[in-house]
N, C-alpha and C positions, 0 to 999 in steps of 0.2 A: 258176291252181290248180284243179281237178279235185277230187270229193268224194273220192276215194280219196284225198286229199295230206292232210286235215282229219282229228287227232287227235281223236277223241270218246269217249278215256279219261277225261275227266272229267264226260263228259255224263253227268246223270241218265239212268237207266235207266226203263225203263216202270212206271209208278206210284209214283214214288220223288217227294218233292218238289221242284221245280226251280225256285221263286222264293216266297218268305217276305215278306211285310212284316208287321213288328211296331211298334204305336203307342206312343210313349214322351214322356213328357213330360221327362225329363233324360237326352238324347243321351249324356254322357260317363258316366254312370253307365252306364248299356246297355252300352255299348258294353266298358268297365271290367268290367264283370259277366260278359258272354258271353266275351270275350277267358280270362278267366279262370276259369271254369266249364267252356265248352267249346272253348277254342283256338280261337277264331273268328280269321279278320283281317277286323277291324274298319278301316275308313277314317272319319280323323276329320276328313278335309274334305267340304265340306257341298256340297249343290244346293239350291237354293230347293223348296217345294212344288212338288208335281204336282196340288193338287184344293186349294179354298179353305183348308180349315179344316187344313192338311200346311204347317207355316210351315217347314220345311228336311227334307231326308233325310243320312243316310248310310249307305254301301253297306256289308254286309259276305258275306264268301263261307267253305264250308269245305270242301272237294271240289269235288261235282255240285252243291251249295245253295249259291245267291246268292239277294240279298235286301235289305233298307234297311229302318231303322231311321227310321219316321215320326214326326218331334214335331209333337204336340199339346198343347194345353190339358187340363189333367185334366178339363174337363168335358165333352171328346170322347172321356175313355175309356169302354166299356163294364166296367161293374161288376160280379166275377163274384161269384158265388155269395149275390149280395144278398136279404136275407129277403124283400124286398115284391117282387122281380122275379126268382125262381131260375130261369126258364129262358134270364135274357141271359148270354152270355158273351162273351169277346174272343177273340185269335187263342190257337188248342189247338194243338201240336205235338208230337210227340213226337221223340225223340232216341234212337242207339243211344249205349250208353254198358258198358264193361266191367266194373263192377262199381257197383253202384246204390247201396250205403250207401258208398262213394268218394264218387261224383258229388253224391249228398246233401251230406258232410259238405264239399266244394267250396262247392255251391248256401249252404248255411249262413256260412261262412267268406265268401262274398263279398256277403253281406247280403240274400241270398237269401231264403224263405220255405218251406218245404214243408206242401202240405197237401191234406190226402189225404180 
């Protein structure tokens, strides 16, 4: 196979995100959330960690973004917006989405949070 036979319609584009990992302490919740929030296909079978404190993954993809869903202990999250610590925060992303008070009132409906 020769690179001209290789499909890379669905490769990220230059500066576009091309691999995400988010830390989550309940897997089927995530995964439940995104699915339904943003169409993700989520895989709900697992791989062991890659780095001590990553006790399983799973992969999910939606286009050009692929990515996994790392469980942790809550006490490996970073805390955002916390009064004694305001400059830690955890993974920031942003999303294209067609209409934003939709995707909110999704993000809400799926036990989401908004806060601005």
């Amino acid at each position: 196979m020769s690179s001209s036979d290789t499909d890379t319609s669905q490769w990220p584009k230059l500066g576009e995100i091309c691999w995400l990992e988010i830390p989550v302490t309940d897997p089927t919740r995530a995964i439940a959330f995104y699915q339904s929030v943003l169409d993700w296909d989520c895989k709900t079978d697992t791989l062991p960690g890659h780095i001590p404190h990553v006790k399983q993954i799973n992969f999910f993809s939606k286009g050009s973004l692929n990515g996994a869903f790392n469980t942790v202990d809550a006490k490996d999250l970073v805390k955002v917006a916390d009064e004694h610590r305001p400059t830690q925060q955890s993974v920031v992303a942003n999303y294209v989405v067609a209409s934003i008070e939709e995707t909110l009132e999704k993000v809400k409906n799926a036990g989401g949070k908004v806060i601005l």
